[in-house]
Structure formats: C-alpha cells, structure tokens
GUNUGU-584658 format. One record per residue (C-alpha): residue number from 1; residue in one letter; x negated, y, z. Coordinates in steps of 0.2 Angstrom, whole numbers. Example, Ala and Ser with C-alpha at 12.3 -4.5 7.8 and 13.67 -1.06 7.14 Angstrom:
BEGIN
@num = 1	residuo = A	px = -62	py = -22	pz = 39
@num = 2	residuo = S	px = -68	py = -5	pz = 36
***
This chain:
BEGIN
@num = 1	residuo = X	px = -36	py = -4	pz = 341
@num = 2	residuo = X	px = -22	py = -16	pz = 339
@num = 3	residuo = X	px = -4	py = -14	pz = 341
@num = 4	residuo = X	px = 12	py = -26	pz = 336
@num = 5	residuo = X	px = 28	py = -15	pz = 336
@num = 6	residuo = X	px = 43	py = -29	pz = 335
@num = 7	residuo = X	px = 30	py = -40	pz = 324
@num = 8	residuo = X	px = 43	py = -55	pz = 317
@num = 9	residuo = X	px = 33	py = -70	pz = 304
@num = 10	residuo = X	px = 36	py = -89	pz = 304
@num = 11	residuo = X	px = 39	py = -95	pz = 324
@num = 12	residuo = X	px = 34	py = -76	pz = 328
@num = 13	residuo = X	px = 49	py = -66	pz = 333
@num = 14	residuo = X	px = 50	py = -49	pz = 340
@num = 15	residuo = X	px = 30	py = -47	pz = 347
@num = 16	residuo = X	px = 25	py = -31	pz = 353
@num = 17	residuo = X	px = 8	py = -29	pz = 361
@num = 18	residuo = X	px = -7	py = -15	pz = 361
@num = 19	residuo = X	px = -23	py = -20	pz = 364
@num = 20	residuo = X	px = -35	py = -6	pz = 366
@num = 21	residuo = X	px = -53	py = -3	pz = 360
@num = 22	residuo = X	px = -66	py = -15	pz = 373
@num = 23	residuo = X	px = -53	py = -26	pz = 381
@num = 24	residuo = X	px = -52	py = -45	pz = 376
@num = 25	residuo = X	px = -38	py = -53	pz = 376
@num = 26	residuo = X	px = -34	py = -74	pz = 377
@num = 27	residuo = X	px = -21	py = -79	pz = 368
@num = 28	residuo = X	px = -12	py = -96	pz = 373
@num = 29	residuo = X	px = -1	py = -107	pz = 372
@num = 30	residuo = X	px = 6	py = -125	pz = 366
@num = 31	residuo = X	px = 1	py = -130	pz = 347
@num = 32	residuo = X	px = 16	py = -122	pz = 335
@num = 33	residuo = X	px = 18	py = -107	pz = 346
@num = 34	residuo = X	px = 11	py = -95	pz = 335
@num = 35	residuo = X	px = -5	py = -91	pz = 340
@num = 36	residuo = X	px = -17	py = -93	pz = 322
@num = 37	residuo = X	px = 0	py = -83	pz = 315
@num = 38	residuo = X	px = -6	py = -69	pz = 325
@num = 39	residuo = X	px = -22	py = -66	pz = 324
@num = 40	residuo = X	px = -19	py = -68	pz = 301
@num = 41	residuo = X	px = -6	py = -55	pz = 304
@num = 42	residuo = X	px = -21	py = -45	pz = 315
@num = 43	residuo = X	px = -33	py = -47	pz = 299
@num = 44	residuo = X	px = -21	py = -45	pz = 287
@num = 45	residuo = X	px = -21	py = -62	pz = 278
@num = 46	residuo = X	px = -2	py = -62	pz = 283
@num = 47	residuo = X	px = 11	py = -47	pz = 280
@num = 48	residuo = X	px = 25	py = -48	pz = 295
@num = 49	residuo = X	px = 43	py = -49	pz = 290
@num = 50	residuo = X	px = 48	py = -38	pz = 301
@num = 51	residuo = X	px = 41	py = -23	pz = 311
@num = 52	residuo = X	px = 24	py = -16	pz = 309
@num = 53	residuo = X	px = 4	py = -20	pz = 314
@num = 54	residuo = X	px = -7	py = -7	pz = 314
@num = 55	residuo = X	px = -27	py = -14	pz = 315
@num = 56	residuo = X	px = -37	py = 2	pz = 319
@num = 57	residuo = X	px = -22	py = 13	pz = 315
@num = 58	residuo = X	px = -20	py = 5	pz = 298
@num = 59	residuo = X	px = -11	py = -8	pz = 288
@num = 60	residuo = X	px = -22	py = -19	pz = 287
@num = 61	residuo = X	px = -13	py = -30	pz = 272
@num = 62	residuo = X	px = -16	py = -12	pz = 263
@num = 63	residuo = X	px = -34	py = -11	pz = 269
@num = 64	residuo = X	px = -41	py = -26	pz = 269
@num = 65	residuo = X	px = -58	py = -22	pz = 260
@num = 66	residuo = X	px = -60	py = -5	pz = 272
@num = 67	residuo = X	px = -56	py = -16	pz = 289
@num = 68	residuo = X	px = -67	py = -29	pz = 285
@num = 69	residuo = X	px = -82	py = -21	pz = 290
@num = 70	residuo = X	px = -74	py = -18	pz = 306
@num = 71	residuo = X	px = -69	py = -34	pz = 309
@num = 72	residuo = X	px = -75	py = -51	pz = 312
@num = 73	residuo = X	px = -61	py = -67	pz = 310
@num = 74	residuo = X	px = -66	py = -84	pz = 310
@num = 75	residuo = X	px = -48	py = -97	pz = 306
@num = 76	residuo = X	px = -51	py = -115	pz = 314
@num = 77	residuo = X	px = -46	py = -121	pz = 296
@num = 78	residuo = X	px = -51	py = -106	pz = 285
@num = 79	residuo = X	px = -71	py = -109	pz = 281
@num = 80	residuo = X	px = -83	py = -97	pz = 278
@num = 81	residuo = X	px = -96	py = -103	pz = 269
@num = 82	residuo = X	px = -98	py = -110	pz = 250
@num = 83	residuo = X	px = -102	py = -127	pz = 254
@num = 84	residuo = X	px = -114	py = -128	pz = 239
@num = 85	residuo = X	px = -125	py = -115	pz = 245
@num = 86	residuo = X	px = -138	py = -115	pz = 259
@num = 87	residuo = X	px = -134	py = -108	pz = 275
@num = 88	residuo = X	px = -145	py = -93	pz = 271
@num = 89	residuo = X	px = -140	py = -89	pz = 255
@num = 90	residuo = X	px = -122	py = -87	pz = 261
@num = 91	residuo = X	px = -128	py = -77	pz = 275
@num = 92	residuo = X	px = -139	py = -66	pz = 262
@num = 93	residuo = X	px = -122	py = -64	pz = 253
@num = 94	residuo = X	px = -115	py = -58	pz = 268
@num = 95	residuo = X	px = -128	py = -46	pz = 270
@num = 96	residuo = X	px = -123	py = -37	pz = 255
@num = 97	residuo = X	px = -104	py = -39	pz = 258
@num = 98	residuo = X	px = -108	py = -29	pz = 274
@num = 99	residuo = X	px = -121	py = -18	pz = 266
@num = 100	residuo = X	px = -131	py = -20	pz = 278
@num = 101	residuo = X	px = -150	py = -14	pz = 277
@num = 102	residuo = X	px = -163	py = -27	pz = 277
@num = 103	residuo = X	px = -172	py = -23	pz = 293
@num = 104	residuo = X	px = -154	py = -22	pz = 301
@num = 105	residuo = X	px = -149	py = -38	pz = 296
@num = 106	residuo = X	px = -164	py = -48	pz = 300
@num = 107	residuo = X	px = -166	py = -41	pz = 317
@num = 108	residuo = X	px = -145	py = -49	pz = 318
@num = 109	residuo = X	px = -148	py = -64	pz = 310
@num = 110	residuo = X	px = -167	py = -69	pz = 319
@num = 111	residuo = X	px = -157	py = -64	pz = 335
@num = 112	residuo = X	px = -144	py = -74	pz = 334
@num = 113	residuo = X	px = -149	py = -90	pz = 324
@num = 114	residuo = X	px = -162	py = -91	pz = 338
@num = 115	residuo = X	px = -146	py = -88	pz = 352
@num = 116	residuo = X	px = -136	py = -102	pz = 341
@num = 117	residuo = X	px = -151	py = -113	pz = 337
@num = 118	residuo = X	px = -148	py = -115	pz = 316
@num = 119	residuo = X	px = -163	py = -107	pz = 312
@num = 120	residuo = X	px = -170	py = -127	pz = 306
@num = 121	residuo = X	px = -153	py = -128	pz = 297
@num = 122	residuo = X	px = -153	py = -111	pz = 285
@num = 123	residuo = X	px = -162	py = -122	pz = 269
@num = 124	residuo = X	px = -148	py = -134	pz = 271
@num = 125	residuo = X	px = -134	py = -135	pz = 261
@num = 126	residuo = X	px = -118	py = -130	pz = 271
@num = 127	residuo = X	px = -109	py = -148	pz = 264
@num = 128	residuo = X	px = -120	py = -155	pz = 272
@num = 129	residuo = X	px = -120	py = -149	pz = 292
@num = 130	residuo = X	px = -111	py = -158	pz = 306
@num = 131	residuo = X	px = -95	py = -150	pz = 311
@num = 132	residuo = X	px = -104	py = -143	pz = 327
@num = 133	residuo = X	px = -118	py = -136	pz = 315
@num = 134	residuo = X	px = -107	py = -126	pz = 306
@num = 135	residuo = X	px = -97	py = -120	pz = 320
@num = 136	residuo = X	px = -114	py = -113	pz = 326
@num = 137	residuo = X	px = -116	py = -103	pz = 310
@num = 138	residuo = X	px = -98	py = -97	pz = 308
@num = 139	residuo = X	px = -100	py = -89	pz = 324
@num = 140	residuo = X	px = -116	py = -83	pz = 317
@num = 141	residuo = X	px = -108	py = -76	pz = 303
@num = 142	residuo = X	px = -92	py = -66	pz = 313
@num = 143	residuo = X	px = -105	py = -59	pz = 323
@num = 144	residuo = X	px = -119	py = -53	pz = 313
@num = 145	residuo = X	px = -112	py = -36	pz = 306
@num = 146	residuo = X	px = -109	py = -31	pz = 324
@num = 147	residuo = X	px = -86	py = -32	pz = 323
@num = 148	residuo = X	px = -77	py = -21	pz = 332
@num = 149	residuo = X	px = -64	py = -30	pz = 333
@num = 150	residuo = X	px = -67	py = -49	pz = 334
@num = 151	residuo = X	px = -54	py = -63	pz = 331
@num = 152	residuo = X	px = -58	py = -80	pz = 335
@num = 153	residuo = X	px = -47	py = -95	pz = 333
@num = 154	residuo = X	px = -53	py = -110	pz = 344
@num = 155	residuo = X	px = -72	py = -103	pz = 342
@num = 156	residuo = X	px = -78	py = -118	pz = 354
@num = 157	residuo = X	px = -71	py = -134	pz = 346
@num = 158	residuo = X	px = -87	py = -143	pz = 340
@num = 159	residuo = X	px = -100	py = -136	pz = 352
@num = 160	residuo = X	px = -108	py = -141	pz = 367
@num = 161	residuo = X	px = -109	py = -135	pz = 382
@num = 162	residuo = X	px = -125	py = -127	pz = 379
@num = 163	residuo = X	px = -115	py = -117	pz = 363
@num = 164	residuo = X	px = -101	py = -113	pz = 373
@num = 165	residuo = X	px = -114	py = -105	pz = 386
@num = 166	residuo = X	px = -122	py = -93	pz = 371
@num = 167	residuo = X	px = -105	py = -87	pz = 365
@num = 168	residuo = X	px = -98	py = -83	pz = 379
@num = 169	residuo = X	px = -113	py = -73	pz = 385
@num = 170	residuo = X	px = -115	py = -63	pz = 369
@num = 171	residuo = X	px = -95	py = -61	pz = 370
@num = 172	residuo = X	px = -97	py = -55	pz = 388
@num = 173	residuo = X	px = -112	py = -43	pz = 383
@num = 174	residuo = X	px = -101	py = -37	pz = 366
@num = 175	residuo = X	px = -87	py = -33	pz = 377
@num = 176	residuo = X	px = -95	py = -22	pz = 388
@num = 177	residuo = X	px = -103	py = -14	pz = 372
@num = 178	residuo = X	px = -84	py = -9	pz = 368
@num = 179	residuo = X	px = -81	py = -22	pz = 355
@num = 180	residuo = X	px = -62	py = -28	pz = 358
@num = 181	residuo = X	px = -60	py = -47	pz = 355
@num = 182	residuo = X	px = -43	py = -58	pz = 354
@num = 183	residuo = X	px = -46	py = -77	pz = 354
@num = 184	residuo = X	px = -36	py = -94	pz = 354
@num = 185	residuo = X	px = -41	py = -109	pz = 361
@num = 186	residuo = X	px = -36	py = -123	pz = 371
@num = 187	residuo = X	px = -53	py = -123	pz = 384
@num = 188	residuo = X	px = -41	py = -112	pz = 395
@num = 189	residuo = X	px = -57	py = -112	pz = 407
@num = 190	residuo = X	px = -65	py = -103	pz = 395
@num = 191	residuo = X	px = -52	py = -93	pz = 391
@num = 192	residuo = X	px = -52	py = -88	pz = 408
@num = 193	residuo = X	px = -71	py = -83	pz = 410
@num = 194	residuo = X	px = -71	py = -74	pz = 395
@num = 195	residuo = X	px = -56	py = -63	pz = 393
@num = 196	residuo = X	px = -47	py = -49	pz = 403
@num = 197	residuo = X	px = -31	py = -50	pz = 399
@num = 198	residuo = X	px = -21	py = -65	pz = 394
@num = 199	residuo = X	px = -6	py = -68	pz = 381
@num = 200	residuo = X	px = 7	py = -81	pz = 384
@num = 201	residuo = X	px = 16	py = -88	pz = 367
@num = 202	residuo = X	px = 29	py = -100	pz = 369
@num = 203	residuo = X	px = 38	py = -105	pz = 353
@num = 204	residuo = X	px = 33	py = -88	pz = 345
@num = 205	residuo = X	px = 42	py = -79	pz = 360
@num = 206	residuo = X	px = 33	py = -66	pz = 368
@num = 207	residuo = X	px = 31	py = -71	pz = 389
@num = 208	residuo = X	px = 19	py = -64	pz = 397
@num = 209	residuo = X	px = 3	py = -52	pz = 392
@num = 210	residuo = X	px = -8	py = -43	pz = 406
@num = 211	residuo = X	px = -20	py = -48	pz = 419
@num = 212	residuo = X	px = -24	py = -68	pz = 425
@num = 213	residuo = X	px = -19	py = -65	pz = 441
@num = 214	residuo = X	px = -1	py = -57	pz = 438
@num = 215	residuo = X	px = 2	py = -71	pz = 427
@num = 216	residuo = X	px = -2	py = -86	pz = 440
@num = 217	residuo = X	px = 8	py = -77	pz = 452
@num = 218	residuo = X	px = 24	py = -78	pz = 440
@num = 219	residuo = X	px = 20	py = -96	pz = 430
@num = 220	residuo = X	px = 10	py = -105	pz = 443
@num = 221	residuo = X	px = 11	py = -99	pz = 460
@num = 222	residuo = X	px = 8	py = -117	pz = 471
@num = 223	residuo = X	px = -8	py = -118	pz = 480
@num = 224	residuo = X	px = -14	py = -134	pz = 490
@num = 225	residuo = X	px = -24	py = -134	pz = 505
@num = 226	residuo = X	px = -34	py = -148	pz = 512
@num = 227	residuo = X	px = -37	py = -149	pz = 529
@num = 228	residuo = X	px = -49	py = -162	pz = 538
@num = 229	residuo = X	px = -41	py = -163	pz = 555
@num = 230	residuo = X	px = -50	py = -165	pz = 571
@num = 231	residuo = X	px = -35	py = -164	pz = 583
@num = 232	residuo = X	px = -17	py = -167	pz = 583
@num = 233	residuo = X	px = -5	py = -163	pz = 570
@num = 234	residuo = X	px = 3	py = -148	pz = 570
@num = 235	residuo = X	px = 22	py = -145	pz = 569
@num = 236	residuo = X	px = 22	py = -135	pz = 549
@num = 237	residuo = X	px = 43	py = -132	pz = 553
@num = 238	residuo = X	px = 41	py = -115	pz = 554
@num = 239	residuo = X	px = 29	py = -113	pz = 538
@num = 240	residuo = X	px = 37	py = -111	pz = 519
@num = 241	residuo = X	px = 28	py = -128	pz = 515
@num = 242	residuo = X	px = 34	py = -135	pz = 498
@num = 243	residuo = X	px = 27	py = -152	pz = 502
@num = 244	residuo = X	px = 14	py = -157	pz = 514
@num = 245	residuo = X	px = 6	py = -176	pz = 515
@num = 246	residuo = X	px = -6	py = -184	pz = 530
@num = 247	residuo = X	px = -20	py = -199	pz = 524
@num = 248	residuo = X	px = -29	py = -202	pz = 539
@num = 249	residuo = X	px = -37	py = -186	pz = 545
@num = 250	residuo = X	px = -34	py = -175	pz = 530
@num = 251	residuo = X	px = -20	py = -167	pz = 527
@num = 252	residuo = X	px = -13	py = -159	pz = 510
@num = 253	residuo = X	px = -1	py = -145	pz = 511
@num = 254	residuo = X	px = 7	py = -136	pz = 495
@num = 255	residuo = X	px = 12	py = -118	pz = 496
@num = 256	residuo = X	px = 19	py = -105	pz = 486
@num = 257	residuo = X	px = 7	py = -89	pz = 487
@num = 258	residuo = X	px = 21	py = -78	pz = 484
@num = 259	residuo = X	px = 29	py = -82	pz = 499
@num = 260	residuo = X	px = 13	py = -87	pz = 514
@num = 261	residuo = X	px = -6	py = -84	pz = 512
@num = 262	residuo = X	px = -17	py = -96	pz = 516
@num = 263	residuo = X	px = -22	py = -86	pz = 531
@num = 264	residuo = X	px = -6	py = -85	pz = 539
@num = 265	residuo = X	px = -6	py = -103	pz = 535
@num = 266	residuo = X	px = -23	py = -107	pz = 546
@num = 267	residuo = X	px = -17	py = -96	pz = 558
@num = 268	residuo = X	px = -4	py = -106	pz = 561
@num = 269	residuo = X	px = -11	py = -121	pz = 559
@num = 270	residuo = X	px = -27	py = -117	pz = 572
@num = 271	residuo = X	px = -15	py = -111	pz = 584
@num = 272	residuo = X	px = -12	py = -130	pz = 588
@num = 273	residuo = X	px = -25	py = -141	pz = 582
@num = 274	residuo = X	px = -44	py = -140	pz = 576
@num = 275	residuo = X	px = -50	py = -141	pz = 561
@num = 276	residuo = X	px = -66	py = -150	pz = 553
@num = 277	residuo = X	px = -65	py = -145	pz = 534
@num = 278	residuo = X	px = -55	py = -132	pz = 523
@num = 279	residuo = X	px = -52	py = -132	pz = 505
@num = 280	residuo = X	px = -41	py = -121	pz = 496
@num = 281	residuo = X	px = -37	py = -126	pz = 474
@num = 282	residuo = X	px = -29	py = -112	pz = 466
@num = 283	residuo = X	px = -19	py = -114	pz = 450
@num = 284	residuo = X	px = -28	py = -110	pz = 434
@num = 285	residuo = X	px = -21	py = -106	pz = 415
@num = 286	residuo = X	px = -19	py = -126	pz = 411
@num = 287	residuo = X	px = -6	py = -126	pz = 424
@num = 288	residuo = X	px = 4	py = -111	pz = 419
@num = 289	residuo = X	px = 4	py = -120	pz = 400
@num = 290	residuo = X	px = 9	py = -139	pz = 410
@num = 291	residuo = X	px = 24	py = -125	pz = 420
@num = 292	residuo = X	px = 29	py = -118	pz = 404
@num = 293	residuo = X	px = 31	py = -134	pz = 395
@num = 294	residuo = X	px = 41	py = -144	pz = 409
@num = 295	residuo = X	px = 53	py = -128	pz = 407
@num = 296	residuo = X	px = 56	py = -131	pz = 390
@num = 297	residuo = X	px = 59	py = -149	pz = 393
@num = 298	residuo = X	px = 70	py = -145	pz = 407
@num = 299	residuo = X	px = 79	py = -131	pz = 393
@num = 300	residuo = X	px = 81	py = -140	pz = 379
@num = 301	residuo = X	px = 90	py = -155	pz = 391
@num = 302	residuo = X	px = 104	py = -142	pz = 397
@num = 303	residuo = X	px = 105	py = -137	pz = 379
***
C-alpha cells in the first residue's frame, strides 16, 4: 500500500516503513520532525532526495492524477476549498473530479454532512466559515470519494469534542472496511484510540514504528501505583521500586514494568499489610514524546 525504502527529504533521513492495505498508522512526534514531510512525500506533493516511495506500487510524483482517486489527503495548511465558492459548489466540483455518479455522491455527501453537521453551512461561502466549520467540511471532502488510503494531517485541530467523536468513529468503521489511514496530530489520546500502529519521528530520524504497547515498553516503561493503606507499612527493600512516597495513608510507588508487574508487586505488598484502595496509571504516548525530548536535551548537553 505504502512503502519508504531509505526515503531522505528536508529533516527526513533514511526512512523505511511499509504499511499495508487496512492498517492505520499514527504518526508522532515533536513539531519539526518531519511528520507533514511524510505524508506530502506519501501523496506526492514532494519528490524524496533520496531512495524511493511506492503509493499503491507507484510513484506517486509520476501519478498523481491516477492516485488521487485512491487517495484522500487533507495538509493542516494546504486548503481545499476555493474560498469564493459555496461549500456545495466545491463539493459538486469535487464530484466530477472523482467522477462520481449522482446517486453515489449524494448518498456520501447527505451521509456525511448530517455525520459532520455542515448541511446549514453548504450555501455559505467557504471565506466565510469558522475555522472549526471548515475543518468539518475538509474532512467531508477527504472522505466523500470513499479513499483507500487516507492521509490526515492534525484532522482534529478546530473541532469539538462532539467532531472528534464522529471522525474517529467513521475512521474506526473505514478501517475495518480495509481502508488504510496514516495521520499526524498532537491529541496523542486520539492517536491512540484510533490507530494500530504507531510511528515515532524524532528530528527526521526514524525510532520506533509497530504496535502501542512495544513502544511504551521501550520509551516509557514507569507505572505508578496508589495504594490506600489500612495497615502498617510494608518493607518495599526487596521490590525494584524506582521511587516510592507515603502521604498519610496512601502510598505512591513508581516501577519499571519491564522489570516487576504490578501483581508481583501486591503480592508483596499484601503479604504484610492491607489494603483499602488500588490504582494503577499506565504511561501513554504524551509521555514517550515528554521521554524522547528530555533525551534530546540530555544529547545535545554532552554534545
């Protein structure tokens, strides 16, 4: 579906990836690491300066006009629309880029201007819709011609929470249809509902691309627990404990995963004491970002 082989451009150097056909794919990391590179080298708005991407098996620098109908890509700062048109005549202009059959296209566009709510806006010119009202109808757009492959850079910024809700249902429902989705953004929960696979681009290096879990493992691996004890406190010496801290009853432990579970943890722990109330907080994909920039802090002060 999409494959880098030793992709170089700008930041970018020496990215190799294939994501297959169905699999969605969030790409993240700090702003400057390449990520709206990627996704214009994906559509073929850029051409790499070294090595070779392959969109559907083809260049798509060279093919453009043929991908596009399999494609949906939607820039944070590349609009769609003509600003001095309504919303529907751009959609209607659309339409026949696609070359999509009336009935087709309406049954799309009904469907998903309902989903995204800008059915009250399509007499309006594009000029003059909010940010978040426009966003609504970009995402409109990508979608209507059914992509197999979608790109999406930071498709959440100006929506709300009901917004955010609709897209990442529809992309959830897509997905399972087989359509294959690479997106940016910085909502890294989102990120993490919606994709199967995570990127990790750090000053246009390559570090990590495979499952959530793999990656937390490597890039953020501390877990806290919060216990709310009812008994004494119990001796934590023989317990890999990074840091532990008692206020009152409760007390915080933090713990690599690698190295103890939480269950051999309260196993120890109920050995000696009682306990009232348990909470474990995993890491998440923010922290593997805060990780990775504290490392390039701590790099670039040795260099």
């Amino acid at each position: 579906m999409l494959d880098l082989e030793l992709v170089s451009k700008f930041i970018l150097s020496n990215i190799t990836v294939h994501i297959p056909k169905g699999i969605s794919v969030g790409l993240i990391g700090a702003s400057g690491a390449g990520k709206t590179t990627f996704l214009k080298l994906a559509c073929g708005l850029l051409s790499p300066e070294r090595g070779n991407v392959y969109t559907f098996g083809k260049n798509p620098v060279e093919n453009r006009s043929l991908l596009g109908k399999k494609m949906g890509c939607l820039l944070e700062k590349a609009p769609l629309f003509h600003g001095e048109r309504s919303v529907l005549d751009n959609f209607r202009e659309l339409q026949m880029v696609h070359r999509m059959p009336e009935t087709e296209f309406l049954k799309e566009y009904r469907r998903l201007a309902e989903c995204f709510d800008i059915g009250k806006q399509e007499r309006e010119l594009v000029k003059n819709l909010s940010f978040g009202q426009r966003r609504r109808a970009e995402l409109v757009a990508v979608l209507l011609h059914r992509p197999e492959l979608l790109l999406l850079d930071e498709p959440t910024t100006g929506l709300d929470e009901t917004a955010k809700t609709v897209l990442r249902e529809i992309l959830q429902e897509r997905i399972q249809d087989g359509m294959t989705v690479v997106m940016t953004s910085h909502e890294l929960q989102e990120v993490s509902r919606i994709c199967q696979r995570i990127m990790v681009l750090k000053q246009g290096t390559q570090m990590y691309y495979g499952e959530e879990a793999a990656l937390l493992r490597q890039y953020a691996p501390m877990d806290c627990m919060r216990l709310k004890l009812s008994g004494r406190l119990p001796d934590l010496e023989d317990l890999p404990v990074k840091q532990y801290t008692l206020s009152g009853e409760e007390l915080k432990l933090r713990y690599n995963s690698n190295h103890v579970t939480a269950a051999e943890i309260l196993e120890h722990v109920l050995r000696q004491t009682s306990v009232q109330e348990i909470t474990i907080k995993k890491p998440d994909l923010a922290e593997v970002i805060r990780n990775l920039e504290l490392q390039e802090k701590w790099e670039d002060r040795q260099s």
